[in-house]
VOBANU-575265 format. One record per residue (C-alpha): residue number from 1; residue in one letter; x, y, z. Coordinates in steps of 0.25 Angstrom, whole numbers. Layout:
# VOBANU-575265
[atom NUM a [X Y Z]];
...
END
This chain:
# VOBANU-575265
[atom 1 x [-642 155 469]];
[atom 2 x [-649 144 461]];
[atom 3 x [-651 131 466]];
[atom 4 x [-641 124 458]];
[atom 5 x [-637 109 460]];
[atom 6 x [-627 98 458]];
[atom 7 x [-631 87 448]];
[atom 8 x [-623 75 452]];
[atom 9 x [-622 69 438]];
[atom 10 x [-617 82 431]];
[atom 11 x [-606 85 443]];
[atom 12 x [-600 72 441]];
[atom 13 x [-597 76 426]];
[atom 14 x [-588 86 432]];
[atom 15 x [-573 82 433]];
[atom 16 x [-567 86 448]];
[atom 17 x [-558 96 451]];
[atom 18 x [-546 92 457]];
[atom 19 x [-545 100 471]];
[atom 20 x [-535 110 467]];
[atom 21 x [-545 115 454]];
[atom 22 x [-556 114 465]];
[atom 23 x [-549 124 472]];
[atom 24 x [-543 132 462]];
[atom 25 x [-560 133 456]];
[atom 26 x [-563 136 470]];
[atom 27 x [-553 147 473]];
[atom 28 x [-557 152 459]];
[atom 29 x [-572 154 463]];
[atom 30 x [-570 160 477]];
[atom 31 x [-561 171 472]];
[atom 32 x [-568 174 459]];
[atom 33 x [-583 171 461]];
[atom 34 x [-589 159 451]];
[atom 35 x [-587 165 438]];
[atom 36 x [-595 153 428]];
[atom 37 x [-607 151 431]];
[atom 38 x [-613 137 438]];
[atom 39 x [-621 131 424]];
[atom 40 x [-632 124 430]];
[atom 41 x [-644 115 421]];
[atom 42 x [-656 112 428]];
[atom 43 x [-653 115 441]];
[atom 44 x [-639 108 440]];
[atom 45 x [-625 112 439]];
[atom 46 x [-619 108 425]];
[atom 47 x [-605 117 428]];
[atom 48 x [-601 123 441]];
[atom 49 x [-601 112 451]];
[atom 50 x [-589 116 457]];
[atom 51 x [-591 132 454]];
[atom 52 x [-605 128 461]];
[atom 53 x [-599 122 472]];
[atom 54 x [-587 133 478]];
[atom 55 x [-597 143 476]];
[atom 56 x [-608 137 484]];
[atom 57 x [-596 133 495]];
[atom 58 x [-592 148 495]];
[atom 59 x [-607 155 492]];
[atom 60 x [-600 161 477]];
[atom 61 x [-611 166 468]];
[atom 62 x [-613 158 454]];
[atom 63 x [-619 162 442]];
[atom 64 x [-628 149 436]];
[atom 65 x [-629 146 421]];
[atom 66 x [-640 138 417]];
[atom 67 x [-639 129 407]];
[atom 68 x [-649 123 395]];
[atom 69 x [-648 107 392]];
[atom 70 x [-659 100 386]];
[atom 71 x [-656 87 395]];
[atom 72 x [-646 82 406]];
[atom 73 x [-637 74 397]];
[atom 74 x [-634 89 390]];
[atom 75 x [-633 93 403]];
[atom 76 x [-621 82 406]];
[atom 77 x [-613 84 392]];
[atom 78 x [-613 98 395]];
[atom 79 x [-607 95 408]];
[atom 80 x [-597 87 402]];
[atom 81 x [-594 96 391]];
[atom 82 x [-591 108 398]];
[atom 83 x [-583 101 407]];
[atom 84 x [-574 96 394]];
[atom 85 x [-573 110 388]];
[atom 86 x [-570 119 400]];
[atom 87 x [-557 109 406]];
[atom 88 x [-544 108 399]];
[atom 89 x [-544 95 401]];
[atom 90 x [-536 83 395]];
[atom 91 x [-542 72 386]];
[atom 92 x [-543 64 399]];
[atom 93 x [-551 73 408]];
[atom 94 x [-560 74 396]];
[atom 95 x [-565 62 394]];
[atom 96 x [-566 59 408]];
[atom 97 x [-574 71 410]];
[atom 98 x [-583 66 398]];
[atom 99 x [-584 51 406]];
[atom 100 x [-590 58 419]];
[atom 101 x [-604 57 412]];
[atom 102 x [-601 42 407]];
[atom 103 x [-618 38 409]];
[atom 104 x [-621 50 402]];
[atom 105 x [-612 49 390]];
[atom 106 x [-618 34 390]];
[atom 107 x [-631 41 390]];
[atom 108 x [-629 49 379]];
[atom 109 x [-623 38 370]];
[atom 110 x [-639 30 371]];
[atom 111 x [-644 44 368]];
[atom 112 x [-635 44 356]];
[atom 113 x [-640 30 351]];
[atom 114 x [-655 34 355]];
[atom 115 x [-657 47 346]];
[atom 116 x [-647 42 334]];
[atom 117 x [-635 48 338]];
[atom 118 x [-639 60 342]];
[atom 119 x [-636 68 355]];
[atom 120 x [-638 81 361]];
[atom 121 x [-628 84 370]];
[atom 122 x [-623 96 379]];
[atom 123 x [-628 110 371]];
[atom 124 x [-631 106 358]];
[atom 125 x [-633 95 350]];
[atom 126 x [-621 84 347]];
[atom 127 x [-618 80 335]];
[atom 128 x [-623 67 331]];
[atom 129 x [-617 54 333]];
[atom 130 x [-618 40 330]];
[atom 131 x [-624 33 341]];
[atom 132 x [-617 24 347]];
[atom 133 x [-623 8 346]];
[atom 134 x [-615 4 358]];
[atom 135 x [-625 9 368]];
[atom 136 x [-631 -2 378]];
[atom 137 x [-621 -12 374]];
[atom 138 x [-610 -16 383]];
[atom 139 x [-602 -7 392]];
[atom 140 x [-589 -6 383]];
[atom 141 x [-600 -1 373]];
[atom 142 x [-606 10 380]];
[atom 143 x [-592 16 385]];
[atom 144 x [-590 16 371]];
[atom 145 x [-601 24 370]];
[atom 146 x [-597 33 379]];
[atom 147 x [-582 35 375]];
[atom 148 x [-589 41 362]];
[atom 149 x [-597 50 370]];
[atom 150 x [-586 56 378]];
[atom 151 x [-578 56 365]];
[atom 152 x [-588 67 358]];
[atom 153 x [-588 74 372]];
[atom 154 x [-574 77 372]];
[atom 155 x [-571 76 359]];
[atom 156 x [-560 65 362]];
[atom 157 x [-559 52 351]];
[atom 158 x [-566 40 357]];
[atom 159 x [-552 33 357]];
[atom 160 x [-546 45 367]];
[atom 161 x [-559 44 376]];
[atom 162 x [-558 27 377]];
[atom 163 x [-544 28 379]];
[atom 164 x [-544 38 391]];
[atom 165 x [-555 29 396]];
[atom 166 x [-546 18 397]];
[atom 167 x [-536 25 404]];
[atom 168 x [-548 30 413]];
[atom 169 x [-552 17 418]];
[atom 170 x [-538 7 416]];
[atom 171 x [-527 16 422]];
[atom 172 x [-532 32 424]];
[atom 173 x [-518 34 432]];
[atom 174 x [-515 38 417]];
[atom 175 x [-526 47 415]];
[atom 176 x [-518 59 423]];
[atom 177 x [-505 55 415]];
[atom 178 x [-513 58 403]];
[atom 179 x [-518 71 407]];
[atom 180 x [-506 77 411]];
[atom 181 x [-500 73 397]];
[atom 182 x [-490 62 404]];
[atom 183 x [-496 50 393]];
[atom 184 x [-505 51 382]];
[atom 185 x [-519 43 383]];
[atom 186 x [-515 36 371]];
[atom 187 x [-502 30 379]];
[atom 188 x [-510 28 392]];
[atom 189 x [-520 21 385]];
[atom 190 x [-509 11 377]];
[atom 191 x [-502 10 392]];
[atom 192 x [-517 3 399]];
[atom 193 x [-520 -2 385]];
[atom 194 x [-507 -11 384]];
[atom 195 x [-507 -8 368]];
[atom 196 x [-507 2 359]];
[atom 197 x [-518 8 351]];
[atom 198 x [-510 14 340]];
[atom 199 x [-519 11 325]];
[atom 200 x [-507 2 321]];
[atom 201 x [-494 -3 328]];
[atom 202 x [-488 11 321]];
[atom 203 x [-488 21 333]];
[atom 204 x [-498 34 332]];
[atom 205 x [-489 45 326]];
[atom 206 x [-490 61 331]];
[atom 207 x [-490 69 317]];
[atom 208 x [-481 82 321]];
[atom 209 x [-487 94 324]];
[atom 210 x [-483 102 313]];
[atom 211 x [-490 93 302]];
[atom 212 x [-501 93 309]];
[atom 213 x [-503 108 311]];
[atom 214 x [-501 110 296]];
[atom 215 x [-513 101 294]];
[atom 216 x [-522 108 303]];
[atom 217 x [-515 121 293]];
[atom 218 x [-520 116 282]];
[atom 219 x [-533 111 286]];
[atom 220 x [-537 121 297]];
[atom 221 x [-542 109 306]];
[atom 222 x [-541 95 310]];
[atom 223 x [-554 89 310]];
[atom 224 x [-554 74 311]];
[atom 225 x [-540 64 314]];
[atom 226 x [-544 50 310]];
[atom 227 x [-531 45 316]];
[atom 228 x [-526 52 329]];
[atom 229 x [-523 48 344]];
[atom 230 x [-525 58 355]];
[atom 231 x [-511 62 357]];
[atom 232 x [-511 66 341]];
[atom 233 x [-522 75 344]];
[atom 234 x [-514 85 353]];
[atom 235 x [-508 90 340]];
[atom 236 x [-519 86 329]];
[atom 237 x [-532 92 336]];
[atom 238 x [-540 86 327]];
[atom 239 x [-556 90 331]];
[atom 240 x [-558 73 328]];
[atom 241 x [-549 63 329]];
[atom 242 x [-548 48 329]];
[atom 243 x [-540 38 337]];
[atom 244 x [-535 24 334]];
[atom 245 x [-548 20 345]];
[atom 246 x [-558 28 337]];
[atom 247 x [-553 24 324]];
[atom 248 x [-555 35 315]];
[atom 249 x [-557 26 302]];
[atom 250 x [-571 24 308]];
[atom 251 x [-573 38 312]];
[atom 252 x [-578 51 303]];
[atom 253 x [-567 61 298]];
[atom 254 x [-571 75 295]];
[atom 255 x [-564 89 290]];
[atom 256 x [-549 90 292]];
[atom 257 x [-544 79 293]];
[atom 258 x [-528 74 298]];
[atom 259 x [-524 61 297]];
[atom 260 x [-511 53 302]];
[atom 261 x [-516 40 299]];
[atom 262 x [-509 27 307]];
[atom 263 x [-497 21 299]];
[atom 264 x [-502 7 297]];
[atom 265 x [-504 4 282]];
[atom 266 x [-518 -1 284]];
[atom 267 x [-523 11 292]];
[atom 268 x [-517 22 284]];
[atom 269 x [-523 16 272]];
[atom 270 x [-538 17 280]];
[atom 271 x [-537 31 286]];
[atom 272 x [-532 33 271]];
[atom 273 x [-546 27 265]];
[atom 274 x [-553 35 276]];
[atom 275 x [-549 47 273]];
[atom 276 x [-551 47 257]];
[atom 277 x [-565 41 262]];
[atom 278 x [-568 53 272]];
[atom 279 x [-562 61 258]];
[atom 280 x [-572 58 249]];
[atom 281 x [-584 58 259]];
[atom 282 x [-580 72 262]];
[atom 283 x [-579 71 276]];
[atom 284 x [-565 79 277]];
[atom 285 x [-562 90 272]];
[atom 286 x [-546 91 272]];
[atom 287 x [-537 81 277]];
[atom 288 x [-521 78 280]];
[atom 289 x [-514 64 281]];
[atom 290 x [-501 62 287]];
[atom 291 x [-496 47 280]];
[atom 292 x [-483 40 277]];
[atom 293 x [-478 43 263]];
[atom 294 x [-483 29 258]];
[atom 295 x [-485 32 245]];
[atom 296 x [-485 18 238]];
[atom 297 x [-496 14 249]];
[atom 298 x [-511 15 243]];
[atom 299 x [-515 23 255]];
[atom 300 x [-505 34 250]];
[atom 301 x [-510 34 237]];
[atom 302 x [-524 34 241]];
[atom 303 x [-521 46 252]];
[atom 304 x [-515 54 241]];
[atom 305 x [-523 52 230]];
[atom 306 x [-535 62 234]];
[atom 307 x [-526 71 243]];
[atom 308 x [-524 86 240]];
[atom 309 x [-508 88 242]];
[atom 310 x [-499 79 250]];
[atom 311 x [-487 83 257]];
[atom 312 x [-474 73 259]];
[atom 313 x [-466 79 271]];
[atom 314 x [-454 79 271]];
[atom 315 x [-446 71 279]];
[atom 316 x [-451 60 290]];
[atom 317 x [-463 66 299]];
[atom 318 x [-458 63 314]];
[atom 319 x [-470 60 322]];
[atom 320 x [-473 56 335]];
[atom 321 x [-477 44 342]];
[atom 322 x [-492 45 350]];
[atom 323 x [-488 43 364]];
[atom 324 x [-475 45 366]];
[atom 325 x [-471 55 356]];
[atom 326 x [-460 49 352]];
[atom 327 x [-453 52 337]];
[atom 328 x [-458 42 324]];
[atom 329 x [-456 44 309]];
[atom 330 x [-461 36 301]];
[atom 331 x [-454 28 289]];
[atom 332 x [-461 34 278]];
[atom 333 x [-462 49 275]];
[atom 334 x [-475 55 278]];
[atom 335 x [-485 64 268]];
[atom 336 x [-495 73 272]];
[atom 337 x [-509 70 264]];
[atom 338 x [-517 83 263]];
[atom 339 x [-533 82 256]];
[atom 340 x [-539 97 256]];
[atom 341 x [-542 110 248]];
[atom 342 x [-529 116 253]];
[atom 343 x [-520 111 247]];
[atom 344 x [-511 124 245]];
[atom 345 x [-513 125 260]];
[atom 346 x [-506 112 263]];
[atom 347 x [-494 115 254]];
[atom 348 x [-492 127 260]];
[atom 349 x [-492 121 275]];
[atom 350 x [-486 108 272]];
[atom 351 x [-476 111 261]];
[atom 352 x [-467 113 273]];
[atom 353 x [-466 100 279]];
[atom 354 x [-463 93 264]];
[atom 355 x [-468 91 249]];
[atom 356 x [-484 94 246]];
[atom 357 x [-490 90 234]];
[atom 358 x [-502 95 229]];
[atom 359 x [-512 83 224]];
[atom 360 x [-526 91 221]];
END
């Protein structure tokens, strides 16, 4: 065999096993021989420290698979990226498998603020992003800084990665409730943070599965949720979405868009002005709005005025309370905003659920 060895700084990126999956991997291997290979870079293992282990403890062949990074830092977010996509893990396990490389994630944010923004990462090149300016500057700044970074790694919101990070640090007896589905992390973050961080005193309303199945019909995809919370997203699976923390007024919104806006009238009215903004500068290609039937408001007017067809459902829409489920109907009726080429399309699918009008 080559001689391989153990790089203390990439095995502490590596979650543990529990002693039952240690045995179970280990039983695994003394049966059926070491079927992946130990990937190795420079010498070091970079996946297969446990393979690596059993079958040096029990003399098992291995096959080694070397691997090409142009620098330890790819090295490392490969590490942690493989580790992200070969566990079904929970949101939970996610980011705390992301913050196991804490120094380097800091690292990598000055690198970003060196060259512009710019960062290659793991195999390929990372997309640009806007370097962070709180580099240097006090301790709450740089975690900041890398909240964002575990936030692209795992492709969490900001919001969900500072909110599990909380829980982490103040009360992390939670951490296991959340995993097994027991509380949601926006209920065990309001239960350490003593408040609620709902947009407005109006609670975060669940849009019923079926609406939001016909939008992905009509649209094919849901690319961007300016207004979501976690719990929302077991249903929306937007591929970006935006918390009350991260504050999508601020953000960019691209492609499909789905939008349940918060019911405070000063809000609605500026996720409203967002979106005809994000209209004309051609960012989005499609978009459906859930609102209250307002139509003497001049948010309505304004959402409506430029829209492609609009459909008022009929009868109340029963949603459901973020973190408890729990049954609300709002006082007002609701309409269903559509802005898109398809407009025969949206008839067709949301025609069902009450009157659509055609507007272009």
């Amino acid at each position: 065999m080559a001689n391989i060895r153990i790089d203390k700084e990439f095995s502490t990126l590596l979650p543990k096993l529990s002693a039952e999956e240690y045995g179970i991997l280990e039983e695994s291997i003394r049966k059926e021989g070491c079927r992946e290979p130990i990937c190795v870079w420079n010498g070091a293992i970079v996946d297969g420290h446990l393979r690596y282990e059993i079958c040096t403890k029990y003399d098992i062949s291995y096959e080694i698979r070397e691997m090409q990074f142009d620098s330890r830092d790819q090295a490392m977010l490969w590490i942690i990226r493989n580790q992200l996509s070969r566990r079904n893990l929970s949101l939970v396990d996610k980011v705390l498998i992301a913050q196991k490389g804490t120094a380097f994630l800091k690292e990598k944010a000055r690198k970003k603020q060196s060259d512009g923004g710019k960062y290659k990462g793991g195999m390929k090149e990372a997309e640009p992003v806007e370097a962070s300016d709180n580099i240097g500057k006090s301790s709450d700044d740089q975690s900041i800084s890398v909240r964002r970074e575990i936030s692209e790694i795992t492709g969490l919101s900001e919001g969900t990665v500072g909110k599990i990070q909380k829980i982490e640090k103040e009360c992390p007896d939670l951490l296991e409730a959340i995993r097994c589905g027991e509380i949601s992390i926006n209920k065990a973050y309001k239960t350490i943070s003593g408040s609620s961080v709902s947009r407005s005193s109006e609670p975060e309303l669940l849009t019923p599965s079926a609406i939001i199945e016909s939008a992905r019909k009509v649209m094919g995809s849901i690319d961007t949720d300016p207004a979501s919370n976690d719990e929302a997203q077991e249903q929306i699976r937007a591929e970006t979405y935006y918390t009350a923390e991260d504050d999508g007024l601020t953000r960019e919104w691209f492609g499909n868009i789905w939008l349940n806006p918060p019911r405070s009238t000063e809000l609605v009215s500026r996720f409203t002005e967002q979106l005809i903004s994000e209209l004309s500068a051609g960012h989005i290609r499609s978009a459906i709005v859930l609102v209250d039937n307002a139509t003497d408001t001049a948010w309505f007017q304004m959402l409506t005025a430029r829209s492609s067809a609009v459909c008022f459902h009929e009868g109340p829409v029963r949603f459901a309370e973020a973190g408890n489920k729990r049954s609300v109907t709002p006082k007002h009726g609701q309409v269903i905003v559509y802005y898109g080429p398809d407009t025969e399309k949206f008839y067709d699918v949301f025609s069902i659920m009450g009157n659509v009008f055609k507007l272009m």
